[in-house]
PyMOL CGO cylinders between C-alpha atoms (Angstrom):
from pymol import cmd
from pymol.cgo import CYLINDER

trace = [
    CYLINDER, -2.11, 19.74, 32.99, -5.50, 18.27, 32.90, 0.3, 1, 1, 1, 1, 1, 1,
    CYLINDER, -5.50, 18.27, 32.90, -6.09, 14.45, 33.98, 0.3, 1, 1, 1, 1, 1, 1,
    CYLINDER, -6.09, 14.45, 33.98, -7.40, 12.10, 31.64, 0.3, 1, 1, 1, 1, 1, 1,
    CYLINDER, -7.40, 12.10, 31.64, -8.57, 8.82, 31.42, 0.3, 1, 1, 1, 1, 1, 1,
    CYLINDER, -8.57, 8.82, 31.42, -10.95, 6.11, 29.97, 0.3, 1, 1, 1, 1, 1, 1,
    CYLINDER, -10.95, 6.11, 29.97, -13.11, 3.26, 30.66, 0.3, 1, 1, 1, 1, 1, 1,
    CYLINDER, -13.11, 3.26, 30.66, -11.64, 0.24, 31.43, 0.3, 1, 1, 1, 1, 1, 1,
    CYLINDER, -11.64, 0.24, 31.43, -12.66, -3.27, 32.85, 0.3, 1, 1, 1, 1, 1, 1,
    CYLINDER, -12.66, -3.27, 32.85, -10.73, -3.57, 36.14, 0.3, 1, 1, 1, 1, 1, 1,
    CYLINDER, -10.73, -3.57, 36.14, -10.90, 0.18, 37.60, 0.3, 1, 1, 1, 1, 1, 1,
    CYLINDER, -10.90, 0.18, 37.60, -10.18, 3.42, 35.74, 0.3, 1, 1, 1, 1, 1, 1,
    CYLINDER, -10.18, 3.42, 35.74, -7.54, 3.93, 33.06, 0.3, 1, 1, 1, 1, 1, 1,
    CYLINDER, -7.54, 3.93, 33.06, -5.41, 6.84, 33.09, 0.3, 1, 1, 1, 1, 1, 1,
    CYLINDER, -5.41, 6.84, 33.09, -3.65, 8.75, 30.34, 0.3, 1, 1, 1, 1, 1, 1,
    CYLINDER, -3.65, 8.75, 30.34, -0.19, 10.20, 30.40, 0.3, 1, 1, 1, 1, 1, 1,
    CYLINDER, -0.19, 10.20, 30.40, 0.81, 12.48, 27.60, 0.3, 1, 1, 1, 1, 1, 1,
    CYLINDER, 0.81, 12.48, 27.60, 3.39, 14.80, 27.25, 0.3, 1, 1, 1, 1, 1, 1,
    CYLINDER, 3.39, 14.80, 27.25, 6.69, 15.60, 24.68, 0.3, 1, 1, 1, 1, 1, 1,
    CYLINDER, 6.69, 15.60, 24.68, 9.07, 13.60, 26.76, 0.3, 1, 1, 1, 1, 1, 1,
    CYLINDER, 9.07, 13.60, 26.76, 8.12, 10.14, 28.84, 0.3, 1, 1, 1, 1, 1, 1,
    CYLINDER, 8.12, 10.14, 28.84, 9.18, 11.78, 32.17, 0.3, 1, 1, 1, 1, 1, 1,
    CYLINDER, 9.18, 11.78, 32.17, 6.19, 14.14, 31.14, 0.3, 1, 1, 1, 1, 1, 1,
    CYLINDER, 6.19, 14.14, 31.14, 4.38, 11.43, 30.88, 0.3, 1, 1, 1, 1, 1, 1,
    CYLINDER, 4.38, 11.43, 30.88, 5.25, 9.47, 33.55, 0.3, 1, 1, 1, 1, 1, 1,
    CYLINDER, 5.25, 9.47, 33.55, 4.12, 12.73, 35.75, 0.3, 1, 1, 1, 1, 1, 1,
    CYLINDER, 4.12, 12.73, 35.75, 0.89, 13.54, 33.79, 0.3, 1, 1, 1, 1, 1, 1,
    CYLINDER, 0.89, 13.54, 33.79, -0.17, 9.70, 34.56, 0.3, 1, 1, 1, 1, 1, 1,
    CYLINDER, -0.17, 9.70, 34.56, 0.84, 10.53, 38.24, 0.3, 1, 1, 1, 1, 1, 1,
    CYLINDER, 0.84, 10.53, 38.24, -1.12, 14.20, 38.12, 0.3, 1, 1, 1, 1, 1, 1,
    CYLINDER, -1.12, 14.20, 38.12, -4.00, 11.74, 37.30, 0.3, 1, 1, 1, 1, 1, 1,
    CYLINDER, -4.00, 11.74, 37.30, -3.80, 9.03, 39.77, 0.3, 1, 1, 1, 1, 1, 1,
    CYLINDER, -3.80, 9.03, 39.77, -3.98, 11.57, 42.39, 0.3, 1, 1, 1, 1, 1, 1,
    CYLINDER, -3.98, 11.57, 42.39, -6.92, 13.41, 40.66, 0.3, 1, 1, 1, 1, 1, 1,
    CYLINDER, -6.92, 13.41, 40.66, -8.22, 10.54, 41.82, 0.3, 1, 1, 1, 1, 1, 1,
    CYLINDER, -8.22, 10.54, 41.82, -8.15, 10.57, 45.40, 0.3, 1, 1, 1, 1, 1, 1,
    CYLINDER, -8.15, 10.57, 45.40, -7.67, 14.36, 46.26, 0.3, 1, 1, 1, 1, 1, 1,
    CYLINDER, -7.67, 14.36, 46.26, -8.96, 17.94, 44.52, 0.3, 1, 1, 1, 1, 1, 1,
    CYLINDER, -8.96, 17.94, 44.52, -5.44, 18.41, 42.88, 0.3, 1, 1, 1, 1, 1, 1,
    CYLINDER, -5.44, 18.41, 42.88, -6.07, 22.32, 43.81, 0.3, 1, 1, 1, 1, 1, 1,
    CYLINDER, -6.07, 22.32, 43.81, -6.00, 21.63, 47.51, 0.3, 1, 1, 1, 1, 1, 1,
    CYLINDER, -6.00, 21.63, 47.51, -2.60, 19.80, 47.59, 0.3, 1, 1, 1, 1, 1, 1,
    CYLINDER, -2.60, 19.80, 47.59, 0.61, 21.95, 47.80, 0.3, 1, 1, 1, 1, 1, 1,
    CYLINDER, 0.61, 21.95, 47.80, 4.19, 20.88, 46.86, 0.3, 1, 1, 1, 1, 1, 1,
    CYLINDER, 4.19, 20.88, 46.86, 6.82, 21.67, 49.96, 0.3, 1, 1, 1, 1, 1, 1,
    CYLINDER, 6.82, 21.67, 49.96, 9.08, 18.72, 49.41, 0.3, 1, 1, 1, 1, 1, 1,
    CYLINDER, 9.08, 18.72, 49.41, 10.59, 17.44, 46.18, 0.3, 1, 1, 1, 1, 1, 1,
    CYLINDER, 10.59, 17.44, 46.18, 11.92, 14.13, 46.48, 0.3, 1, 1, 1, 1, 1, 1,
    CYLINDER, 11.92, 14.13, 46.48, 13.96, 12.68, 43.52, 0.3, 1, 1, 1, 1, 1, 1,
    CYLINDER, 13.96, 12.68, 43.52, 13.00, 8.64, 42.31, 0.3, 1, 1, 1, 1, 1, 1,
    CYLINDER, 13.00, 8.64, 42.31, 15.19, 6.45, 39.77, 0.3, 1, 1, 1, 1, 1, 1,
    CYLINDER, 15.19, 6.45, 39.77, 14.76, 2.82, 38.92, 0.3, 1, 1, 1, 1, 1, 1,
    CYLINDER, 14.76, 2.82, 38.92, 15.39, 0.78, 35.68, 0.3, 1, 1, 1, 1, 1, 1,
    CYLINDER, 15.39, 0.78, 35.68, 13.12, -0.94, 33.96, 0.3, 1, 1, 1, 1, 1, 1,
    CYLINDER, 13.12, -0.94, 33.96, 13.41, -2.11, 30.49, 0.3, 1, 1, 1, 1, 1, 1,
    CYLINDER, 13.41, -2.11, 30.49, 9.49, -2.30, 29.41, 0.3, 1, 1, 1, 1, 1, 1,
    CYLINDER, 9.49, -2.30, 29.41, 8.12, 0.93, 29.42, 0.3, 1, 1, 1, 1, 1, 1,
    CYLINDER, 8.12, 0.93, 29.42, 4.60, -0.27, 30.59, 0.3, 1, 1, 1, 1, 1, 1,
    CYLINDER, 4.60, -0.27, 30.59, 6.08, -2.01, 33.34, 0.3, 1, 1, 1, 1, 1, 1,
    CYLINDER, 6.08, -2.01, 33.34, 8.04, 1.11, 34.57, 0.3, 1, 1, 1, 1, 1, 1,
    CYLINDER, 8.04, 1.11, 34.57, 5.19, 2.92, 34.43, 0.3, 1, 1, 1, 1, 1, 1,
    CYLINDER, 5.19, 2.92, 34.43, 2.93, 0.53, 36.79, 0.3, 1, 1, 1, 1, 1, 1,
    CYLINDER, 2.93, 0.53, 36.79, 6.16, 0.88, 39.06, 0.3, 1, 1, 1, 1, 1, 1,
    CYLINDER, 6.16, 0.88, 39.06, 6.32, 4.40, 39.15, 0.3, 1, 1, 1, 1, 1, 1,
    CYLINDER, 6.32, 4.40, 39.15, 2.42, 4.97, 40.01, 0.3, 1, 1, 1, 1, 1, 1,
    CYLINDER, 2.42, 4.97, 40.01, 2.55, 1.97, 42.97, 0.3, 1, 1, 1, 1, 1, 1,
]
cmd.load_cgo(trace, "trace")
């Protein structure tokens, strides 16, 4: 999965696709830390599982990246 992202007034946008919006939701995470780290150097040991509820999609999805 390949970050991506476009220009955008405030800081950097960031694009989330994939087939279901929990793919999503993790490709606009996978490019938020693309940001800060070389994605290659970080290693998965823990999995930790998140829910909330949030009605506007755009709103859960600022909530899930802070």
């Amino acid at each position: 999965m390949n970050p991506c992202y476009f220009e955008h007034d405030a800081d950097i946008g960031i694009i989330g696709r994939g087939e279901t919006l929990e793919q999503s939701f993790e490709a606009a995470a996978i490019a938020v830390f693309a940001i800060m780290t070389e994605l290659d150097s970080v290693q998965p040991n823990t999995e930790i599982a998140v829910e909330f509820e949030e009605a506007d999609i755009e709103l859960a999805l600022v909530t899930w990246l802070n």
